[in-house]
C-alpha positions in Angstrom: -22.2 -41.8 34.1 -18.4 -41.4 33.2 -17.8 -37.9 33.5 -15.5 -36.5 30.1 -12.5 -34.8 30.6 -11.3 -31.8 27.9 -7.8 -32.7 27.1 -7.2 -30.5 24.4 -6.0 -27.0 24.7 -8.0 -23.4 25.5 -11.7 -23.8 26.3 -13.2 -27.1 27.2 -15.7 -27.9 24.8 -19.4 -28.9 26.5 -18.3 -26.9 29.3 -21.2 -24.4 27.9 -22.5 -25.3 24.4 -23.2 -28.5 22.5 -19.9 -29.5 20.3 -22.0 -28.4 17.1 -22.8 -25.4 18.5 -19.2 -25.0 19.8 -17.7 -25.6 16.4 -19.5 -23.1 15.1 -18.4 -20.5 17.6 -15.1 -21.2 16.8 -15.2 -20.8 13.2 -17.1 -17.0 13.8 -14.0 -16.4 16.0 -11.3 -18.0 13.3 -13.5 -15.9 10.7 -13.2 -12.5 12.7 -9.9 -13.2 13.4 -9.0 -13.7 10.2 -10.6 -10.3 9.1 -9.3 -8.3 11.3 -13.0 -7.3 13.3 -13.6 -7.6 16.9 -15.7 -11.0 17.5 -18.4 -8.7 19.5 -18.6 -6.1 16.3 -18.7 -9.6 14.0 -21.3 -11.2 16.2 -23.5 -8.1 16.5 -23.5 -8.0 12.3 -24.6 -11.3 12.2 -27.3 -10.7 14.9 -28.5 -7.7 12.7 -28.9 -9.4 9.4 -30.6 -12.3 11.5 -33.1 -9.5 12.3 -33.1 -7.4 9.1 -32.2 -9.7 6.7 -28.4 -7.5 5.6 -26.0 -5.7 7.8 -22.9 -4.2 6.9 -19.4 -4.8 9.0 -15.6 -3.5 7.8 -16.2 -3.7 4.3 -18.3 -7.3 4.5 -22.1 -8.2 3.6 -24.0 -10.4 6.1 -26.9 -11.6 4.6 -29.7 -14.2 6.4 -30.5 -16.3 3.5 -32.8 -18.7 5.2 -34.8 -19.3 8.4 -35.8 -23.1 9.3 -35.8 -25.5 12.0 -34.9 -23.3 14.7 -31.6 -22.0 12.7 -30.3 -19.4 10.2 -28.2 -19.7 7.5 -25.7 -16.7 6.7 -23.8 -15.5 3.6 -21.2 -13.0 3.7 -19.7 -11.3 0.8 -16.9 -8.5 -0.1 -18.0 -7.2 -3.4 -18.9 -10.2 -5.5 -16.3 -12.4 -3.6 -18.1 -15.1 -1.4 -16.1 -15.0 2.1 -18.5 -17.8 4.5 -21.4 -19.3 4.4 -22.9 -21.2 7.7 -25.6 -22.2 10.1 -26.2 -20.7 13.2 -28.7 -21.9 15.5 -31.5 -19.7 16.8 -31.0 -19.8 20.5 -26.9 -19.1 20.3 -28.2 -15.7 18.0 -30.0 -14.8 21.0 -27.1 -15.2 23.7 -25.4 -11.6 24.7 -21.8 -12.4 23.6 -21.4 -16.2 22.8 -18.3 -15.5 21.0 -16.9 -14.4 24.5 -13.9 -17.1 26.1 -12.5 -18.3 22.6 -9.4 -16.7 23.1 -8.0 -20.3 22.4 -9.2 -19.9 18.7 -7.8 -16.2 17.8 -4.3 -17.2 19.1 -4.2 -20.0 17.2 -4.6 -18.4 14.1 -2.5 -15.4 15.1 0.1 -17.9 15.7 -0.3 -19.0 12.3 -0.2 -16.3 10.2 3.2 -15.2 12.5 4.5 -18.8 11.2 3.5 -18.1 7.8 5.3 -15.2 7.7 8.4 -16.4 9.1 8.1 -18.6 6.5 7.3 -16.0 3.6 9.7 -15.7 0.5 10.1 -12.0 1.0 11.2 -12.3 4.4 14.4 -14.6 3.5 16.9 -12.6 2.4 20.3 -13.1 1.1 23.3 -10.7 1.7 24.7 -9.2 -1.6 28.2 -10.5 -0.6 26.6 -14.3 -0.5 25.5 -13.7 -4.3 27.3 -16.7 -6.6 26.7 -16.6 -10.1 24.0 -18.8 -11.2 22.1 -18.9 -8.4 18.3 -18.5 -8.8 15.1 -17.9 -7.2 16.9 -15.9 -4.5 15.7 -12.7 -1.9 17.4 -9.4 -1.5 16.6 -6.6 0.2 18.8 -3.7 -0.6 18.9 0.4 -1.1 19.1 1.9 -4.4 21.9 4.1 -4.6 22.9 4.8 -8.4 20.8 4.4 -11.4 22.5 4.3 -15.0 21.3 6.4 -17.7 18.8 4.7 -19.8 20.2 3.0 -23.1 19.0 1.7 -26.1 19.7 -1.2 -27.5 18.5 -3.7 -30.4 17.3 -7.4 -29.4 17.8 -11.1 -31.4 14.4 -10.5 -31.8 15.4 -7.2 -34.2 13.3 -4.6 -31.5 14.5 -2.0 -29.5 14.3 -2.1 -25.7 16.0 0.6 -23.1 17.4 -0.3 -20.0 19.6 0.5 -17.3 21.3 -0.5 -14.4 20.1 0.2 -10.7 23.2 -0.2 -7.8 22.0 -2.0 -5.3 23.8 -1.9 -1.8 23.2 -3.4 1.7 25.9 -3.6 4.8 27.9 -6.3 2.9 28.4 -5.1 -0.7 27.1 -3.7 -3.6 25.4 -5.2 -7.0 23.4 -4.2 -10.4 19.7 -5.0 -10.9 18.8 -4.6 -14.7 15.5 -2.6 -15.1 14.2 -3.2 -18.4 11.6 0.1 -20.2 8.9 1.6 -18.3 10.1 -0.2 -14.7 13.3 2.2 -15.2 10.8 4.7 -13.4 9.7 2.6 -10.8 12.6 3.2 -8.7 14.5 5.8 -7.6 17.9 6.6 -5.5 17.8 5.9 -1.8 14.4 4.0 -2.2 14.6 0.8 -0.2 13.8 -2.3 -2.4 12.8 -5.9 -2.1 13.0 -8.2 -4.9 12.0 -11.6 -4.8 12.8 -15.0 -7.4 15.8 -13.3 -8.4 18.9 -15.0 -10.8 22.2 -14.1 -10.6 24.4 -13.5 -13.9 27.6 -12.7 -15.1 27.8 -10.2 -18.0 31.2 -9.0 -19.1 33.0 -10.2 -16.3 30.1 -9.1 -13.4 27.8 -10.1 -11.1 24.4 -8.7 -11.8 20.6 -9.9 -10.9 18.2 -10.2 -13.3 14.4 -10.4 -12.0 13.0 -13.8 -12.9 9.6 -14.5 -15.1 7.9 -15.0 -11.5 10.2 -12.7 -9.6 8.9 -9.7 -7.9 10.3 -6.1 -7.3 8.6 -4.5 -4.1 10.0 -0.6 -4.0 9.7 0.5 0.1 9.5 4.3 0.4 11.2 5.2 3.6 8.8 7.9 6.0 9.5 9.1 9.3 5.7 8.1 10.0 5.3 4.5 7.9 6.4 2.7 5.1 4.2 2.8 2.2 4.4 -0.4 -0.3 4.1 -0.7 -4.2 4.1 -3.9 -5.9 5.3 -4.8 -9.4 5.1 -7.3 -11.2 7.8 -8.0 -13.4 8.3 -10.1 -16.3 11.9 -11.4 -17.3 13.2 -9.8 -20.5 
C-alpha cells in the first residue's frame, strides 16, 4: 500500500488521529486561539461539561447538549451570544492533552489577525501636511492642543447647535476638527486622538476636517502605565 506523504504545512495529518478527528482538533485550537484561552484550560472546560453537563471558562458556557454514538455535541455561549457548536468524539474527550502539537493552527491565526490589523482603517494614517481639500474618508492621528470656546449658532434648519474648534497637531502641521454639542466634552488639550472617515473642507479660506456620518473619533489618554481607549461614535452635522 502507497504510503501518503503530508505536504502541507505544521502537523502531518493521520500522523496520530483520523482527519475527522483532526479537523476538529484544529478548530478547538483556532477557537481558543481566537479567544484568547490556553488550548489545555479550553480542552479541560470542554472535558468538564462532557462530565457535568456545564463548565465555565474566561467568561464562556460549555454546555454537552447531547450524548450518542460514541460522541458529544457541545454548545458554547457568552451571555445569550452563541460562539460554537461541534462534535467531539468520545475517545479524543478521554485523551490527556489532544489539543497538544497544533502549534501550526494558533500561528496561523495569529498571523491573521497581525495582517488584519496592518490592514485596519485606524492604523493608516495621513500626515496633517498631506491634507487637500476635498479629500474624504481619510485617518489622522494627532494631539489636541487648543480647543475654541464653544459658540452658538442658528442652522438652515432654524435650530441652535454649539460648536467649536479643536487644534489638531502632529510632527508635520497643524489643523481644526469641528466638534459639534455634547462631543465638545469629549476631548480635552493634550489628549491624543484618532479619527477615522474623515473629510476635509475649506471654510473661510481654511482647511478644516469634519468627521463623516460613518467616521469615528477614538480619544487616547496618555499614562505612564497604559493607554486607556474611548470610542465615539459620531454622526456628521
Amino acid at each position: 500500500m502507497r504510503k501518503r506523504t503530508w505536504t502541507g504545512r505544521g502537523r502531518p495529518r493521520g500522523s496520530h488521529h483520523p482527519r475527522f478527528d483532526t479537523r476538529i482538533l484544529e478548530y478547538l485550537v483556532e477557537l481558543s486561539t481566537k479567544r484568547g484561552i490556553n488550548t489545555t484550560e479550553f480542552f479541560n472546560a470542554i472535558v468538564h461539561a462532557w462530565k457535568n453537563g456545564k463548565a465555565s471558562c474566561r467568561g464562556l458556557t460549555i454546555q454537552c447538549r447531547t450524548k450518542i454514538k460514541g460522541r458529544a455535541v457541545f454548545l458554547i455561549t457568552k451571555g445569550y451570544t452563541v460562539i460554537a457548536q461541534f462534535p467531539v468524539q468520545d475517545h479524543i474527550l478521554k485523551e490527556a492533552n489532544p489539543l497538544k502539537g497544533f502549534d501550526y493552527v494558533r500561528d496561523r491565526v495569529r498571523y491573521s489577525y497581525k495582517m488584519k490589523e496592518r490592514k485596519s482603517p485606524e492604523n493608516d494614517h495621513v500626515r496633517i501636511k498631506d491634507l487637500k481639500a476635498g479629500m474624504k474618508r481619510i485617518n489622522l492621528k494627532a494631539q489636541v492642543i487648543e480647543i475654541s470656546k464653544p459658540k452658538l449658532v442658528l442652522t438652515r434648519f432654524n435650530d441652535y447647535v454649539v460648536f467649536a474648534n479643536a487644534t489638531l497637531s502632529d510632527e508635520t502641521s497643524t489643523i481644526k476638527l469641528t466638534l459639534w454639542n455634547g462631543r465638545i466634552n469629549m476631548v480635552s488639550i493634550n489628549d491624543i486622538i484618532q479619527v477615522v472617515n474623515a473629510n476635509v473642507i475649506v471654510f473661510r479660506g481654511e482647511k478644516q476636517l469634519r468627521i463623516g456620518r460613518n467616521g469615528t473619533l477614538k480619544v487616547v489618554e496618555n499614562s505612564s502605565l497604559h493607554e486607556s481607549e474611548r470610542t465615539i461614535k459620531c454622526l456628521a452635522k
